[in-house]
N, C-alpha and C positions, 0 to 999 in steps of 0.2 A: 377694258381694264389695263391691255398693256400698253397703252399710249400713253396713261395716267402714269403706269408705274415707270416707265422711259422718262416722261416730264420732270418727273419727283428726280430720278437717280441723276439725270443732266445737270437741273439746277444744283445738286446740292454738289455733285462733282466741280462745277464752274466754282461756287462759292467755296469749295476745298481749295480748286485750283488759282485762287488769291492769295496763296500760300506759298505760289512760286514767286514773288515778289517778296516776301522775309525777308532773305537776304541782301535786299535789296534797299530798302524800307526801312531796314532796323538802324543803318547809318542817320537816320533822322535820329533818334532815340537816342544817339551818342552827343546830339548838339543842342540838345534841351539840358534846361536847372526848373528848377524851384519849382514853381504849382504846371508849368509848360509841363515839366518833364511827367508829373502826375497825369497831369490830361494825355497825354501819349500813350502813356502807358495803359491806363483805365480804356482807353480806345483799345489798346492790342490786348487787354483782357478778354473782352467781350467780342474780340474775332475770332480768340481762340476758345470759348466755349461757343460759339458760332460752329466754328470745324470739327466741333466733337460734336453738335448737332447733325450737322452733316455726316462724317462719318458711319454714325448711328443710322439715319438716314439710306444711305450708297450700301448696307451691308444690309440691311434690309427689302429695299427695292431690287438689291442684284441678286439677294440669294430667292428672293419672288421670282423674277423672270428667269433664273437659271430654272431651277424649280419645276415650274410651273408653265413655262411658256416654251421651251426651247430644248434640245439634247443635252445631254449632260456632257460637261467639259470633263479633262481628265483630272485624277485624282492629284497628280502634282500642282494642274494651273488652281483650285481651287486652296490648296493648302499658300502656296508661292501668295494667288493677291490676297487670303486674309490675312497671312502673315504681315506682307507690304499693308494692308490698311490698319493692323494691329503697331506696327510699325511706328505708322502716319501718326495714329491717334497719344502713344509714347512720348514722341516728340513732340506731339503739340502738346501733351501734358508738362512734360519736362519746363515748355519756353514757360507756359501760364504758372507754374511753382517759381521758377526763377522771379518771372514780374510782380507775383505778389510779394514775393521777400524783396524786393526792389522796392516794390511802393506805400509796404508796412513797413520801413526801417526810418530810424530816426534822418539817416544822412543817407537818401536815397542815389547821390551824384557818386559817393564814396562808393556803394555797392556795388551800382552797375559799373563803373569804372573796373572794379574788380574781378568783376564778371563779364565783361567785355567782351572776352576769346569765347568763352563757355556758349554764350548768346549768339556770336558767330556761326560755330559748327553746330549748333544745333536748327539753325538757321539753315545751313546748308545740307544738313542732313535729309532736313525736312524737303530741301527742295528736291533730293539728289530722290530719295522714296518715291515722293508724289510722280515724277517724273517715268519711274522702274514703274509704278502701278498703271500711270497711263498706257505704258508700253504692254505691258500683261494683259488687260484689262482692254487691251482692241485689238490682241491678238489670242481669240481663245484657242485656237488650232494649234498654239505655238509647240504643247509639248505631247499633241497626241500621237 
């Protein structure tokens, strides 16, 4: 059972971790119009209820193997990565509220123009988190 609950938590970590590319990616999303810029977007919808599958996912399968397979880490490292994947899940809510008021609005080029900076740093938020939870999250000794 715990090679099963390892496969689960890996995959859905890897498929979180296409989320360090955001920031990266979203520069595409600034050089789209009309029905392009809809299909980009409608793509970066459905990554981002992807990642809160995932998420859903990683905090399930981790709190199995902490649990149930393994010592217990200290009371700080477990409060630190649910906070970091409560965090993670924030941000990606925040980006996916943003894209849909982007892609329900009459003048969708206007919006995101508008919103521009906002999509940025939340972009890089996301990336700067996911990055602090990798680090946490393969070090569980770190605050014992």
């Amino acid at each position: 059972m715990y090679a099963i609950l390892v496969f689960f938590h890996v995959i859905s970590a890897i498929f979180l971790g296409v989320f360090l590319t955001f920031p990266i990616i979203i520069k595409r999303l600034f050089s789209q119009t009309g029905q392009e810029l809809k299909t980009v977007i409608t793509t970066f919808l459905s990554f981002t209820r992807g990642g809160h599958y995932a998420l859903v996912l990683i905090l399930i399968t981790g709190g199995w193997m902490t649990m149930g397979y393994s010592t217990y880490p200290s009371t700080e490292w477990v409060i630190i990565a649910t906070l970091l994947l409560a965090l993670i899940g924030a941000m990606i809510g925040m980006i996916n509220t943003l894209l849909k008021k982007i892609l329900s609005s009459e003048q969708p080029e206007e919006i995101l123009i508008n919103n521009r900076a906002k999509l940025k740093w939340y972009g890089w938020c996301l990336f700067l988190f996911i990055l602090a939870a990798s680090f946490i999250m393969t070090n569980r000794g770190l605050f014992a």
